[in-house]
Backbone as JSON, one array per atom type, in Angstrom:
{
  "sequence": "XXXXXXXXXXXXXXXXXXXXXXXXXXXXXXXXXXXXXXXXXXXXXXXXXXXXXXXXXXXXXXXXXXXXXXXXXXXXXXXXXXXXXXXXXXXXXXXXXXXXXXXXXXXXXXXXXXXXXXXXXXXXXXXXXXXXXXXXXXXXXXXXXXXX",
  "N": [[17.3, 12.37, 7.96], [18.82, 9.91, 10.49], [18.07, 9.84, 13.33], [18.04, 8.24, 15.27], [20.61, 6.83, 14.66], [22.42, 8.82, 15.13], [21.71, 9.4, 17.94], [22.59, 7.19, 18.8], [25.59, 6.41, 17.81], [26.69, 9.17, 19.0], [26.2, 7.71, 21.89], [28.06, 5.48, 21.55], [30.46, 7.01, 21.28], [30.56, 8.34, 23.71], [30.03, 6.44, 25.88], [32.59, 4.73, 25.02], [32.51, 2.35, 24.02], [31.25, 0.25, 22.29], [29.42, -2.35, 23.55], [28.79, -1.21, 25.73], [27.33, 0.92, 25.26], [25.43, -0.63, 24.13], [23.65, -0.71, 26.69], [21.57, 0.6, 27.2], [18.45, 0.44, 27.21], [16.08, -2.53, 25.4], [18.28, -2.33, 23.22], [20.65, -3.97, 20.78], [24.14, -5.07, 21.41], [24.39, -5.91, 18.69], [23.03, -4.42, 17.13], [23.44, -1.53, 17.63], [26.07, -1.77, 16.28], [25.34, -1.91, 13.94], [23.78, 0.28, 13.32], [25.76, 2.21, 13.5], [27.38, 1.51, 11.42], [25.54, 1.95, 9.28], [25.72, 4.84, 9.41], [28.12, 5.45, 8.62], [28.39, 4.53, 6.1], [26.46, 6.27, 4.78], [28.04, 8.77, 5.37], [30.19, 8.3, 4.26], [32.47, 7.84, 5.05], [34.67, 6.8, 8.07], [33.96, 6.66, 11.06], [34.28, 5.37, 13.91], [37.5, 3.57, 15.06], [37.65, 0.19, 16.05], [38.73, -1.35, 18.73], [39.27, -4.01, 19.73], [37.47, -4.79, 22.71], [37.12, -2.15, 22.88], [36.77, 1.51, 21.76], [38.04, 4.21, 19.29], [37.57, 7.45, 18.46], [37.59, 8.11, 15.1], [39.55, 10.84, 13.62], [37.49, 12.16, 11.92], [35.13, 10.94, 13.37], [35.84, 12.49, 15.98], [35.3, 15.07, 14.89], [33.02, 15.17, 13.73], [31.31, 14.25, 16.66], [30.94, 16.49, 17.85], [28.73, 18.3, 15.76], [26.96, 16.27, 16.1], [26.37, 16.05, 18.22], [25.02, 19.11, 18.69], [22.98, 18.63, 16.46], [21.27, 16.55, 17.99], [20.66, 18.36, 20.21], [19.7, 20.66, 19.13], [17.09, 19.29, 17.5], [15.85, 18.18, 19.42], [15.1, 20.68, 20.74], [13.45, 21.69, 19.13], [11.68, 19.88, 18.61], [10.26, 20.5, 21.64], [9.18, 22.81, 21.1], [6.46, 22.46, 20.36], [5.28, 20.65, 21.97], [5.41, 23.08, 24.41], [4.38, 25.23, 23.35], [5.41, 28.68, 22.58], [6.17, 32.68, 22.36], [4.97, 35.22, 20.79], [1.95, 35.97, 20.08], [-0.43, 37.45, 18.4], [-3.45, 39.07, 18.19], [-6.64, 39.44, 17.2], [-9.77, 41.06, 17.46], [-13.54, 41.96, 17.98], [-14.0, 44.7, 20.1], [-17.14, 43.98, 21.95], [-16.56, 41.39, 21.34], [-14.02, 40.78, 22.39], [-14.27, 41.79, 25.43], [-16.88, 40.93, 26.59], [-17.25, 37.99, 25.97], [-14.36, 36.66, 25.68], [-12.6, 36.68, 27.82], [-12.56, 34.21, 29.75], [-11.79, 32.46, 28.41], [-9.05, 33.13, 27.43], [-8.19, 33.18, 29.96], [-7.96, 30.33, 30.21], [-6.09, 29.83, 28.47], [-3.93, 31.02, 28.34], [-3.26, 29.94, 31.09], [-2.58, 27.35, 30.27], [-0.53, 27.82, 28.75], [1.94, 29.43, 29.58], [4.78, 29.99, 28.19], [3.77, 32.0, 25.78], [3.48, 34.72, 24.54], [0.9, 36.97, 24.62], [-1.02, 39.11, 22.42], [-3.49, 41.01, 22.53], [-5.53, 42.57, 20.37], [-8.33, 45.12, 19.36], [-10.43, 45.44, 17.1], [-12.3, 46.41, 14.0], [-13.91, 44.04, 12.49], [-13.64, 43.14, 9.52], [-11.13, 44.97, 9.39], [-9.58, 43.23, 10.79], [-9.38, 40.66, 9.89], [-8.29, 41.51, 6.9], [-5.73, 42.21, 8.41], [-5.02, 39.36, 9.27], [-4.74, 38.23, 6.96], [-2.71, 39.97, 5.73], [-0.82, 38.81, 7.18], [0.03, 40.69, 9.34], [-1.3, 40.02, 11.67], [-1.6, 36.89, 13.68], [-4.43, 35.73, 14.05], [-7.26, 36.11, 14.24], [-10.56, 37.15, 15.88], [-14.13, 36.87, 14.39], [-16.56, 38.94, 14.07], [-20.01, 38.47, 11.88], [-19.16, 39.27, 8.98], [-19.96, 41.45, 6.39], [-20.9, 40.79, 2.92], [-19.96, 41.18, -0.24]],
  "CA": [[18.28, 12.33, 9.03], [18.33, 9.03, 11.06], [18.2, 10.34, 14.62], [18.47, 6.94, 16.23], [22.0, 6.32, 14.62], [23.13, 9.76, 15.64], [22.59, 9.15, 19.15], [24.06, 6.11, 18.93], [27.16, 7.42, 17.83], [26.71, 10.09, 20.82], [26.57, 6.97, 23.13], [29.44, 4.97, 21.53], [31.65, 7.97, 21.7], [30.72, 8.96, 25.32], [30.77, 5.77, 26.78], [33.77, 4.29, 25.02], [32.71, 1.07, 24.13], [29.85, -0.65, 21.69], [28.81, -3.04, 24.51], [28.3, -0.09, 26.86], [26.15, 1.52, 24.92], [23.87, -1.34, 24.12], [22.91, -1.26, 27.92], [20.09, 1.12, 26.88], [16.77, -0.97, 27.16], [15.74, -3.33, 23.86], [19.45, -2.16, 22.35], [21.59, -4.84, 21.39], [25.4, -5.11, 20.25], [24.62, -5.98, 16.83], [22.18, -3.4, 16.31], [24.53, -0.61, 17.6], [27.23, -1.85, 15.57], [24.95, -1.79, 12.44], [23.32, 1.87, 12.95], [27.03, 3.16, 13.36], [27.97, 0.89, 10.15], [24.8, 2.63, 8.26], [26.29, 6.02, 9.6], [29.48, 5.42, 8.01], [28.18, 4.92, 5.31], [26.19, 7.74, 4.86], [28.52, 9.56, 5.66], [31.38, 7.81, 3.77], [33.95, 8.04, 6.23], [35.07, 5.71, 9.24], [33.81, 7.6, 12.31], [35.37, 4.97, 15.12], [37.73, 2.57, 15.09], [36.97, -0.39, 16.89], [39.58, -1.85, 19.65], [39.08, -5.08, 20.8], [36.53, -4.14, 23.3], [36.95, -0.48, 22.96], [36.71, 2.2, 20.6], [39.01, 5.04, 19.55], [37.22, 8.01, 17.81], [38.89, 8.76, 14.14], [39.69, 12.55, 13.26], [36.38, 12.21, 11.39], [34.47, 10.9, 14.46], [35.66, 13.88, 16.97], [34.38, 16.19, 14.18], [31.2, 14.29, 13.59], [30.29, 13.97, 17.39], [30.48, 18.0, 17.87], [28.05, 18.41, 15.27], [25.98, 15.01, 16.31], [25.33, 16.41, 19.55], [24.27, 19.75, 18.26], [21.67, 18.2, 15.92], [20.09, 16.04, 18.67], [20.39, 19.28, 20.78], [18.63, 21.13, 18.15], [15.98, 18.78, 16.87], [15.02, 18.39, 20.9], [14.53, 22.23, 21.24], [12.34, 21.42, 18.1], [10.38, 19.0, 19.48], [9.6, 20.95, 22.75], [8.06, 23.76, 20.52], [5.09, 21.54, 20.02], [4.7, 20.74, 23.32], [5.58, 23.77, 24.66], [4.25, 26.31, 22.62], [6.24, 29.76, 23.0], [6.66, 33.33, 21.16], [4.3, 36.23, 20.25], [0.77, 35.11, 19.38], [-0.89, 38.55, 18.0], [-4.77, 38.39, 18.39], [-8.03, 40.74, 17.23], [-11.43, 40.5, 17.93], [-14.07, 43.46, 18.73], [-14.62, 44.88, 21.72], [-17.48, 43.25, 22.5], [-16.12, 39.49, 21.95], [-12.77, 40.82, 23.44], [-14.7, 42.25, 26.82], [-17.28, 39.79, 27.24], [-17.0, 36.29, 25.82], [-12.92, 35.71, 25.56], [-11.67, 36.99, 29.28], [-12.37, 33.04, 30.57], [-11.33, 31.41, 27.09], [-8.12, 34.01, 27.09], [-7.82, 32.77, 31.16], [-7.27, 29.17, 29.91], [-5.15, 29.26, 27.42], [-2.65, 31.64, 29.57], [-2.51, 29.55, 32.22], [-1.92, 26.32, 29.87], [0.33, 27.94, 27.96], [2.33, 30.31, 29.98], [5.07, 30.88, 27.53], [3.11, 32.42, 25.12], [3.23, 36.03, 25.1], [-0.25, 37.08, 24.25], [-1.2, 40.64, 22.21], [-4.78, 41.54, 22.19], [-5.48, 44.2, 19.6], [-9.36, 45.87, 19.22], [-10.2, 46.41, 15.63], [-13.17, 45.79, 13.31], [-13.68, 42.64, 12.0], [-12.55, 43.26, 8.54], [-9.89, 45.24, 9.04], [-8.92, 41.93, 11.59], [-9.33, 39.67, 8.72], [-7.33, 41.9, 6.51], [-4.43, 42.23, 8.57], [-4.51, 38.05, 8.83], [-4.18, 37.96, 5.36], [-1.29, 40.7, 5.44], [0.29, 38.67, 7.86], [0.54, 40.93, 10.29], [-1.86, 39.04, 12.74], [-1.69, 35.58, 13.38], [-5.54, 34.82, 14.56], [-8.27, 36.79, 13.95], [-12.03, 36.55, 15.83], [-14.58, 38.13, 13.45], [-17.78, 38.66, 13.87], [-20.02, 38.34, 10.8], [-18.7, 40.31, 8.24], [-20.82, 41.76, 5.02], [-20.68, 40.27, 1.69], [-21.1, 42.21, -1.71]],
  "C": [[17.87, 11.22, 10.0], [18.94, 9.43, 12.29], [18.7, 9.12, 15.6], [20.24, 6.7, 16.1], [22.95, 7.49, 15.21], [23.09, 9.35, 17.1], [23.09, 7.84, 19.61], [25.33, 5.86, 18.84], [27.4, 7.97, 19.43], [27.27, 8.83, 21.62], [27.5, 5.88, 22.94], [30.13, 5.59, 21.77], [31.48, 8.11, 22.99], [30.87, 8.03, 26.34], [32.12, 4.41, 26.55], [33.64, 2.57, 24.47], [30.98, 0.6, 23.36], [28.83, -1.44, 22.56], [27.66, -2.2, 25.72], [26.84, 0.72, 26.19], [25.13, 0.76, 24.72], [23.01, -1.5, 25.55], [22.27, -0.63, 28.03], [19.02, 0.09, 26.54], [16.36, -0.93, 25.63], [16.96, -2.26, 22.51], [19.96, -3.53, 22.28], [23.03, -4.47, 20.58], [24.99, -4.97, 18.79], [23.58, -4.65, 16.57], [22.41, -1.82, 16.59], [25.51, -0.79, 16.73], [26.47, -1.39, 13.78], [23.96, -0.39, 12.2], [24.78, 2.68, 12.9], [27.82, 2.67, 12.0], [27.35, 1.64, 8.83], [24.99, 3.97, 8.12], [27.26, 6.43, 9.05], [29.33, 5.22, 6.85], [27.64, 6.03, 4.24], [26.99, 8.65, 4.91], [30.09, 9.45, 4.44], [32.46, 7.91, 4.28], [33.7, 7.13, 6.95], [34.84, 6.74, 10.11], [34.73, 6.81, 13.83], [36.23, 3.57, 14.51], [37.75, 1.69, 16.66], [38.6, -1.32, 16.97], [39.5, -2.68, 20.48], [38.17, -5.0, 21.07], [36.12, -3.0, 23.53], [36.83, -0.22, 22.0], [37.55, 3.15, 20.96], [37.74, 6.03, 18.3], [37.89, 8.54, 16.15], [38.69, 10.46, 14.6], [37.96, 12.52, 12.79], [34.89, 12.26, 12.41], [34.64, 11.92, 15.45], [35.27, 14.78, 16.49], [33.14, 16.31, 14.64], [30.63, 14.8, 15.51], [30.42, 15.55, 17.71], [28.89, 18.06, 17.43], [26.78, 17.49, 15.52], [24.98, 15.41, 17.78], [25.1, 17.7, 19.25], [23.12, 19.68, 17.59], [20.57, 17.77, 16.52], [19.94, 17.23, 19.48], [19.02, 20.25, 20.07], [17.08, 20.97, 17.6], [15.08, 18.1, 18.57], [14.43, 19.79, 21.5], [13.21, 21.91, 20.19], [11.06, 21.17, 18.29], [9.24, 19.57, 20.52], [9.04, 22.27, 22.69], [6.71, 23.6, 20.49], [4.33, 21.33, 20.6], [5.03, 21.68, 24.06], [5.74, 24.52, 23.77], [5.11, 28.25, 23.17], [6.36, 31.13, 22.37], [5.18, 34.23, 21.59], [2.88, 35.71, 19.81], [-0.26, 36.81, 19.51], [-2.65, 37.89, 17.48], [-6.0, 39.64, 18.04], [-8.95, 40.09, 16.75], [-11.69, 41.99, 18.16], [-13.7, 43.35, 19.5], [-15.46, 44.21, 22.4], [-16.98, 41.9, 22.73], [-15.15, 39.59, 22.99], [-13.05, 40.86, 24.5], [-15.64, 40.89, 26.97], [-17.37, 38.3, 26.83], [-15.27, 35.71, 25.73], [-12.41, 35.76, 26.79], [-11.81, 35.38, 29.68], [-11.3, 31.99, 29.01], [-9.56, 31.53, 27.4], [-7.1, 33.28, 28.28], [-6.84, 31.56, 30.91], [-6.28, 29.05, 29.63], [-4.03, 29.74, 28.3], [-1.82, 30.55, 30.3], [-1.5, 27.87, 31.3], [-0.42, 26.57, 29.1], [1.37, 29.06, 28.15], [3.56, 31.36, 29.35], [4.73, 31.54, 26.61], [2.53, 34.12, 25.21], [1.76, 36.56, 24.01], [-0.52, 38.33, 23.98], [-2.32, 40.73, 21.88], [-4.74, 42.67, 21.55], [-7.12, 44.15, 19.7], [-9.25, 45.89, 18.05], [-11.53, 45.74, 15.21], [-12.74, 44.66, 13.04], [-13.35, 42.39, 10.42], [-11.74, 44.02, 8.38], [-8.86, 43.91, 10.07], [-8.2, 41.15, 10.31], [-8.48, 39.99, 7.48], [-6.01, 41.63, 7.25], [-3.99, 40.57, 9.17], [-4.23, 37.76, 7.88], [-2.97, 38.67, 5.1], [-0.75, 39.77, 6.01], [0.55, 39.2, 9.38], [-0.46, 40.64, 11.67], [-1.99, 37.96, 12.47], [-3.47, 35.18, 13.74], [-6.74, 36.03, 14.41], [-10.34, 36.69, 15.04], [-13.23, 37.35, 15.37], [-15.75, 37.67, 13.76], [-18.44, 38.54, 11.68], [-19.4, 39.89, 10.08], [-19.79, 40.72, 6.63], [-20.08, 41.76, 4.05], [-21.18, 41.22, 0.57], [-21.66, 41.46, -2.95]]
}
């Protein structure tokens, strides 16, 4: 999916005019005209026709930019997963690590990472390590565990 030509689209359709849109910094005409040319192809349809100095959206193009600006909507929520981590983060460790060595570690991360809803569980350290392997914890901190 070439993200650049999508919102280039976006910013031919919204501001009406090929020129207009190149007045985004190190854009130029021709290289708007030829991501919305590689779009059209891709796509195999005519998304705008071009008016002189203007543009007129086809039927195809008022479809398209619905969906065009949902994608970049989409693949920007995406993005800001990454950097803004978010969600459930399910966690076991003993008692001891849990009580005295993670409360400052635990502090950190919190504060860096505030959406991050955080579930401390208690449990041995292989039944931890089991239920990372089920799945049903994402992170595990184990002390040693015995080998047979």
């Amino acid at each position: 999916m070439d993200f650049i030509a999508l919102s280039t689209f976006v910013a031919v359709a919204e501001r009406g005019s090929f020129s207009l849109a190149a007045e985004e910094p190190f854009t130029t005409q021709p290289a708007i005209s030829k991501r919305i040319g590689g779009l059209e192809r891709d796509l195999g349809v005519r998304l705008i026709d071009r008016l002189g100095r203007g543009i007129r959206l086809t039927e195809a193009g008022d479809t398209f930019l619905t969906s065009a600006r949902a994608l970049l909507d989409d693949a920007e929520r995406v993005r800001s997963l990454s950097e803004h981590p978010s969600g459930r983060l399910r966690l076991a460790t003993s008692h001891h690590v849990g009580i005295h060595r993670l409360p400052p570690i635990l502090r950190t991360f919190v504060a860096a990472h505030p959406a991050v809803e955080l579930d401390l569980v208690f449990m041995d350290s292989e039944q931890a390590c089991d239920a990372v392997a089920d799945g049903s914890l994402e992170l595990a901190i184990a002390t040693a565990l015995e080998t047979n």
